[in-house]
C-alpha positions as CSV (number, residue, x, y, z in Angstrom):
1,X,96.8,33.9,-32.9
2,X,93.7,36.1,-32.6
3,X,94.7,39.7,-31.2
4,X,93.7,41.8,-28.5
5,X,90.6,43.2,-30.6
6,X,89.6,40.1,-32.2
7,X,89.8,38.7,-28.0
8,X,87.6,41.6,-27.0
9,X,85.1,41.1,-29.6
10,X,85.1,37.7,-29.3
11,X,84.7,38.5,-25.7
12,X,81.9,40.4,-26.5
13,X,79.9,37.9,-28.5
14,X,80.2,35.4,-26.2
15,X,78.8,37.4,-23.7
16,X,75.6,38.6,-25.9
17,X,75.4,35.3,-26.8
18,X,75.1,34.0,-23.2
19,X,72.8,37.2,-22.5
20,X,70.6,35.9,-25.3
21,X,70.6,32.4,-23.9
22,X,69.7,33.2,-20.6
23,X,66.8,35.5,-21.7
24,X,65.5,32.6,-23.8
25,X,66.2,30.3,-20.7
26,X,64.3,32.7,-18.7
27,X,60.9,33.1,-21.0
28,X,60.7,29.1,-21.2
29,X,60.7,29.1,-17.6
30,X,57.7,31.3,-17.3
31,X,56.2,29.8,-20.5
32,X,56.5,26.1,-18.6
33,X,55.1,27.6,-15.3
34,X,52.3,29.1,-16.9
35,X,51.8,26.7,-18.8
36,X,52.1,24.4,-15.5
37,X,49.4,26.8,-13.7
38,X,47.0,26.8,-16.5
39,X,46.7,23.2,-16.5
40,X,46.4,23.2,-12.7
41,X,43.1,25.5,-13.1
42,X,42.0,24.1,-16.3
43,X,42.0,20.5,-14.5
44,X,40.5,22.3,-11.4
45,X,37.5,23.7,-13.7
46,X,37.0,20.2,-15.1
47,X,37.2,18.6,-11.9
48,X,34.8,20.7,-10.6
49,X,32.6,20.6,-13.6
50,X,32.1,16.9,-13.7
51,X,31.4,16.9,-9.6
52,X,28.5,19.4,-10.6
53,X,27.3,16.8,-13.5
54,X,27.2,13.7,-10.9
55,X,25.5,15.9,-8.4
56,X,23.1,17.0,-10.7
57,X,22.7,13.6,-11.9
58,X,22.5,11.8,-8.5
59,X,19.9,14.5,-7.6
60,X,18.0,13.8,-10.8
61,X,18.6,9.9,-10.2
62,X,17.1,9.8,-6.5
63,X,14.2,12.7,-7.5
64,X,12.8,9.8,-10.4
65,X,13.6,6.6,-8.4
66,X,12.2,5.4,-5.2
67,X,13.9,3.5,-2.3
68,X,12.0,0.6,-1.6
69,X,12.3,-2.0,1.5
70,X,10.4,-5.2,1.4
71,X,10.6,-7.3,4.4
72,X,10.0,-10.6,5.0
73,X,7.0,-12.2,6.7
74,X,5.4,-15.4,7.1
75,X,3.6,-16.8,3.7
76,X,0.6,-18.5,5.8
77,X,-0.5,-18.1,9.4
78,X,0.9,-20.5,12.2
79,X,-2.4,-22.6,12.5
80,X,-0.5,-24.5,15.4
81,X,-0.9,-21.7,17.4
82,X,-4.4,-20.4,16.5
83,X,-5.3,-24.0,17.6
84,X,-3.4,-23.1,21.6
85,X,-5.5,-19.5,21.3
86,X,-8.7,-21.7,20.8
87,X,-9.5,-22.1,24.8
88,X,-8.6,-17.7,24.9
89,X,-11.2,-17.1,22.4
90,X,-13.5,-19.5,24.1
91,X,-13.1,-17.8,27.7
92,X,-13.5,-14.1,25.9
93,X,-16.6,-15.3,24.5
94,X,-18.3,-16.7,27.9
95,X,-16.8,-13.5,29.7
96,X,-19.1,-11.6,27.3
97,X,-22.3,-13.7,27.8
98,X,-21.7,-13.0,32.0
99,X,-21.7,-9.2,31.1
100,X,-24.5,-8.8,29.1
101,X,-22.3,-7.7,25.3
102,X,-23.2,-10.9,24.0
103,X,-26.0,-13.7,23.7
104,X,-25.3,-17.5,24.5
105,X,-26.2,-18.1,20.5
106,X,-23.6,-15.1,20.0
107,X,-20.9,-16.6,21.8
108,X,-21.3,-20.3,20.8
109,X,-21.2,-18.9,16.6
110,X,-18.1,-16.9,17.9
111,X,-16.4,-20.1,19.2
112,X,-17.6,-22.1,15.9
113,X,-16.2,-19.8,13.8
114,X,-12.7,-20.0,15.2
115,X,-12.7,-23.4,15.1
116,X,-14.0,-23.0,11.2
117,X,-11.4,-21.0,10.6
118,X,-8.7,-23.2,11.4
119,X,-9.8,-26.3,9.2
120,X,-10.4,-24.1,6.1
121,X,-7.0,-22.6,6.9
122,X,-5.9,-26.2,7.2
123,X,-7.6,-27.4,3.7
124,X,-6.0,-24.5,2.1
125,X,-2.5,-25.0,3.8
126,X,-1.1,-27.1,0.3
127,X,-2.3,-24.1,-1.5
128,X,0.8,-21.6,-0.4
129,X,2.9,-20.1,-3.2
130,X,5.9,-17.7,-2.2
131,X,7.8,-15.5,-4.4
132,X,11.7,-14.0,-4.3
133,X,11.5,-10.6,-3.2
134,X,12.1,-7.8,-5.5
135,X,15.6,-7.6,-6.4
136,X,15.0,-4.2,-7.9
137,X,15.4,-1.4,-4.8
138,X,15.4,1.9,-6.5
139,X,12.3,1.7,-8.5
140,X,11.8,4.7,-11.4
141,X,8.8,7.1,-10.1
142,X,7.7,7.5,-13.7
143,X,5.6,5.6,-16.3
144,X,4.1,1.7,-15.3
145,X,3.6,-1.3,-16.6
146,X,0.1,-2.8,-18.3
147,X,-1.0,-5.9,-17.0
148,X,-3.1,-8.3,-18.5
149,X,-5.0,-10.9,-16.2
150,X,-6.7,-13.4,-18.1
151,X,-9.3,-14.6,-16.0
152,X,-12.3,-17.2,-16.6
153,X,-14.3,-14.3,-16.3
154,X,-12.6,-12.2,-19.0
155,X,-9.5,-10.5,-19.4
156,X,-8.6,-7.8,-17.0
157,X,-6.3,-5.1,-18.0
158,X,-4.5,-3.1,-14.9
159,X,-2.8,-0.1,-16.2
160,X,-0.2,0.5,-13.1
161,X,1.1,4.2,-12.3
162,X,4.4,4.2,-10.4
163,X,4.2,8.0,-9.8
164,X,3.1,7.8,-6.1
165,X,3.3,4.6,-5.1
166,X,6.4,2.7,-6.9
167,X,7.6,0.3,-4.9
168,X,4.1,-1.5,-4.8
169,X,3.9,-1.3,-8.8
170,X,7.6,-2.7,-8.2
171,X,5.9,-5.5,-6.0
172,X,3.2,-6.2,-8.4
173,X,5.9,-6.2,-11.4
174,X,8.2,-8.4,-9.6
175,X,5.1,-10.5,-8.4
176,X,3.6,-11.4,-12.0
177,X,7.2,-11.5,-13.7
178,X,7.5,-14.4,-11.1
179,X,4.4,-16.3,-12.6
180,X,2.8,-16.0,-8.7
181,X,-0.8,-14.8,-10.1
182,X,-0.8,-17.6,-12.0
183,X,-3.9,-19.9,-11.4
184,X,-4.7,-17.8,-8.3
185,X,-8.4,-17.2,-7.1
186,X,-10.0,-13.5,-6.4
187,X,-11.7,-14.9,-3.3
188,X,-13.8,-12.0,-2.3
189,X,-16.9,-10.1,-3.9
190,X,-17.7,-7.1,-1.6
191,X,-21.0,-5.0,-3.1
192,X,-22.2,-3.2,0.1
193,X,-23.5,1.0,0.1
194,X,-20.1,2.2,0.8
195,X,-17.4,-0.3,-0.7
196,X,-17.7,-2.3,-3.9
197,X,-14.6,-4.0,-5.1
198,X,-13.3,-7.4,-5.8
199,X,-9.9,-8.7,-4.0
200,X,-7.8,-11.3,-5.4
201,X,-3.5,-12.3,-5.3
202,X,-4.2,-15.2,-2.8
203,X,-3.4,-18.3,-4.2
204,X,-4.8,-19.9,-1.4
205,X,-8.1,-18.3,-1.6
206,X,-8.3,-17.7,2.1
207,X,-7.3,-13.9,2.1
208,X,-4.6,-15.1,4.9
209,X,-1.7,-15.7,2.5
210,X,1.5,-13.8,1.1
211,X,4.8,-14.5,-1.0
212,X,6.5,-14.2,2.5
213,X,7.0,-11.0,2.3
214,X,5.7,-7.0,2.7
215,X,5.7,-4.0,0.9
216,X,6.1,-0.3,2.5
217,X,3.1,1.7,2.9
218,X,2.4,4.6,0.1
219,X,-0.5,5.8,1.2
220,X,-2.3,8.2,-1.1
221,X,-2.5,12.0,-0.3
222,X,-4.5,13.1,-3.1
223,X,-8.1,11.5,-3.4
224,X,-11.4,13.3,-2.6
225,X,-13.2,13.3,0.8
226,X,-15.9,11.5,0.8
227,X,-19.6,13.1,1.2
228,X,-21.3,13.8,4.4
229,X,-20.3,11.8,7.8
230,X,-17.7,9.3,6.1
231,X,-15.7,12.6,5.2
232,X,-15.8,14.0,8.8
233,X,-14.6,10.7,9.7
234,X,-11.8,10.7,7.6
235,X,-13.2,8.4,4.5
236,X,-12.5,9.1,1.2
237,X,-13.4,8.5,-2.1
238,X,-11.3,5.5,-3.6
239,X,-13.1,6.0,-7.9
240,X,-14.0,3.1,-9.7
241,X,-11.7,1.2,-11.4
242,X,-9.4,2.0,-8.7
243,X,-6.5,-0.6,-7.8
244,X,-5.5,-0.5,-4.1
245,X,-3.1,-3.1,-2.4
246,X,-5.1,-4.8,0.5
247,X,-3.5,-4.6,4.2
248,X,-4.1,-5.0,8.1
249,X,-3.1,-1.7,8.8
250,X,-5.0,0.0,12.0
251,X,-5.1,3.9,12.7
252,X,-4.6,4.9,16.4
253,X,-7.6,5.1,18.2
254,X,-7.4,8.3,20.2
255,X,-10.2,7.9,21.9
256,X,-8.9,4.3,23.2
257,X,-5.2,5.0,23.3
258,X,-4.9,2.2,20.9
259,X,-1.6,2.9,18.8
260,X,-1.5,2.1,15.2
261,X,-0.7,-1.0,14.1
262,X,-0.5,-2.9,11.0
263,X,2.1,-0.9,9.1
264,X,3.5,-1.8,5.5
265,X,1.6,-5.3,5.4
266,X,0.4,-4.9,2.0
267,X,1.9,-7.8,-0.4
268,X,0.1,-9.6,-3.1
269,X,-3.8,-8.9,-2.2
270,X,-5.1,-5.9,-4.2
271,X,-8.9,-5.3,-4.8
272,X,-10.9,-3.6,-7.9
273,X,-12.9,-0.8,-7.2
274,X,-15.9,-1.4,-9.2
275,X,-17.9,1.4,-7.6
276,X,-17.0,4.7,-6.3
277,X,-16.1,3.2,-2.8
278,X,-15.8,5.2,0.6
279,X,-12.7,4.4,3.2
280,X,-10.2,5.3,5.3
281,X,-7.3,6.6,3.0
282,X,-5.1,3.6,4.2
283,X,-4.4,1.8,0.9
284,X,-1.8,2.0,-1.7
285,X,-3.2,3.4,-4.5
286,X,-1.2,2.2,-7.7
287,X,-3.1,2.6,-10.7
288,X,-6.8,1.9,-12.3
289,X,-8.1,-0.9,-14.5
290,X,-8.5,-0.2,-18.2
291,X,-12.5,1.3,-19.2
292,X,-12.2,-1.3,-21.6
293,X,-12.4,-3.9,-18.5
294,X,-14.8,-2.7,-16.1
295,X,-17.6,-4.8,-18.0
296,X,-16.3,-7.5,-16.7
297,X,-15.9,-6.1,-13.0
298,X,-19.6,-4.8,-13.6
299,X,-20.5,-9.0,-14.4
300,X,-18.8,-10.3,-11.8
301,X,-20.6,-7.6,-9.0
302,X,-23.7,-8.5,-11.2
303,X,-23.7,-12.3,-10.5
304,X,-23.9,-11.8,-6.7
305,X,-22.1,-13.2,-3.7
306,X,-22.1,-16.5,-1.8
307,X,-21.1,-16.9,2.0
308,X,-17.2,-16.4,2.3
309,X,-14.8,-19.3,2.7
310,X,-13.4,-17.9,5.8
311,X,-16.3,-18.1,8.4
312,X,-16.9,-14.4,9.9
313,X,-17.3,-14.8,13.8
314,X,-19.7,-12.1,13.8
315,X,-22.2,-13.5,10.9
316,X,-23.5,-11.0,8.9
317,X,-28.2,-10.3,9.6
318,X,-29.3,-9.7,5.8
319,X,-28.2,-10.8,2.6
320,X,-25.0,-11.2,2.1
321,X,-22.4,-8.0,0.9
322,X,-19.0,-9.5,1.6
323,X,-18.2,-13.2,0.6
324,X,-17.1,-15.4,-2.1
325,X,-18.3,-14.3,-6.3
326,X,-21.0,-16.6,-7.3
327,X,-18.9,-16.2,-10.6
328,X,-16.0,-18.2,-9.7
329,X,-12.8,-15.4,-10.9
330,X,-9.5,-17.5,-11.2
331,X,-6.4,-15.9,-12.8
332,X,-5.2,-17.9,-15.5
333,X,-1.9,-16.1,-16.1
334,X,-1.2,-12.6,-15.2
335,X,1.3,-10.9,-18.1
336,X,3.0,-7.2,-18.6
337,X,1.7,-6.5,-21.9
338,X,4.3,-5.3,-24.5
């Protein structure tokens, strides 16, 4: 049996020993807690870190890449109702003969020419080729493809720049990776003072058709004014061996009140610059043909120009500066060169 002293010390022990424990007990607690808390901030600063990387990223992301909208649109024009137009046009043109803006000859050529219109459009109607839209919608701004168009005229390198105009070289890309150049016609030769180029991407050689669908306007900002008058009129200076994606667009007429129309109708058709060539800066810009090619530009222009295959209504006096290459241009394939 312990005694009173051995109790007491005993006593004693087992107090400093439940002391001790509750000290230790204590410390692990704040060791746990702090523990607890720097996770909670260490987490936090991670957290926060990697929202700041995918910011920085999506703002680096949509800074090099483009949003692009195509929209769809008829491949060919409704002949069926150019054809119920027909007695419209004919009434216009008598209405101008009774007020003096036109001749008799004038009018009857005018009414001729619609009609011409309409059968070539009808010959050429089995011609229509349509292509998928671009599937690709965010475009990169930077770099461009090559492409190669092997023509019967010589081979035609396009080197494309997507830095201002990337969903067009994204049209284009999407267009030859599709095979749609392929056996296609460049159906126009024009060679006049202020515009020299050569348009093709028409399969049906009319100038009328599409893949059934647009691209947006990127219209360029950067090119020169062009010398005298045609700069005070708002021309400028497209350089040879530019490539520019043909449209309908139409600037408001202030003078008329006529509104703009025409917007993001560019598609398929591009044209060549072969000279430096003076217009309105309303076409796409989206890169230049290889020096290597313009020789072959410079012998199509130099073979001349026969009447075009869509009859003008308003026939040109003089020789003629817009039609058809006497050098017949087809497209055998277009590639991207690796």
């Amino acid at each position: 049996m312990s005694t009173n002293e051995e109790r007491r010390l005993e006593a004693k022990r087992k107090l400093e020993q439940r002391l001790s424990d509750q000290e230790q007990a204590a410390r692990k607690r704040k060791l746990i807690i702090g523990g607890s808390l720097g996770a909670v901030v260490l987490i936090a600063i991670i957290g926060f870190g990697t929202w700041g990387i995918i910011s920085y990223n999506d703002s680096q992301y949509n800074k090099n890449h483009a949003r692009c909208t195509y929209d769809a649109a008829p491949s060919y024009p409704d002949i069926a109702k150019m054809e119920s137009a027909l007695p419209q046009y004919n009434q216009q043109a008598d209405e101008a003969v009774k007020s003096g803006q036109a001749t008799q000859e004038q009018a009857q050529q005018y009414k001729d020419a619609q009609v011409d219109q309409i059968n070539v459009l009808k010959q050429h109607a089995n011609m229509v080729k349509t292509a998928p839209q671009p599937t690709n919608l965010r475009p990169s701004k930077k770099g461009g493809p090559a492409v190669v168009l092997n023509t019967t005229q010589g081979d035609i390198t396009l080197n494309l720049k997507a830095k201002d105009a990337p969903c067009n070289v994204n049209a284009v890309k999407s267009l030859v990776e599709n095979n749609f150049y392929n056996g296609s016609g460049c159906q126009r030769l024009v060679a006049s003072q202020a515009l020299t180029a050569l348009q093709c991407g028409d399969p049906t050689g009319t100038g009328s058709g599409t893949p059934g669908w647009t691209s947006p306007d990127e219209f360029p900002t950067s090119l020169k004014p062009a010398p005298g008058d045609g700069g005070a009129n708002g021309a400028v200076v497209y350089p040879r061996g530019s490539i520019a994606i043909a449209n309908s667009y139409q600037a408001a007429n202030p003078m008329s009140g006529e509104p703009a129309s025409g917007q993001h109708t560019g598609s398929s058709q591009f044209f060549l610059v072969i000279d430096d060539t003076q217009l309105p800066a309303n076409y796409t810009v989206i890169g230049s043909v290889d020096p290597a090619s313009l020789a072959v530009l410079d012998k199509i222009k130099a073979g001349g120009i026969n009447p075009p295959i869509m009859p003008n209504p308003a026939p040109q006096p003089g020789p003629i500066t817009d039609g058809q290459p006497k050098l017949p241009v087809t497209i055998k394939t277009a590639t991207i060169a690796k």
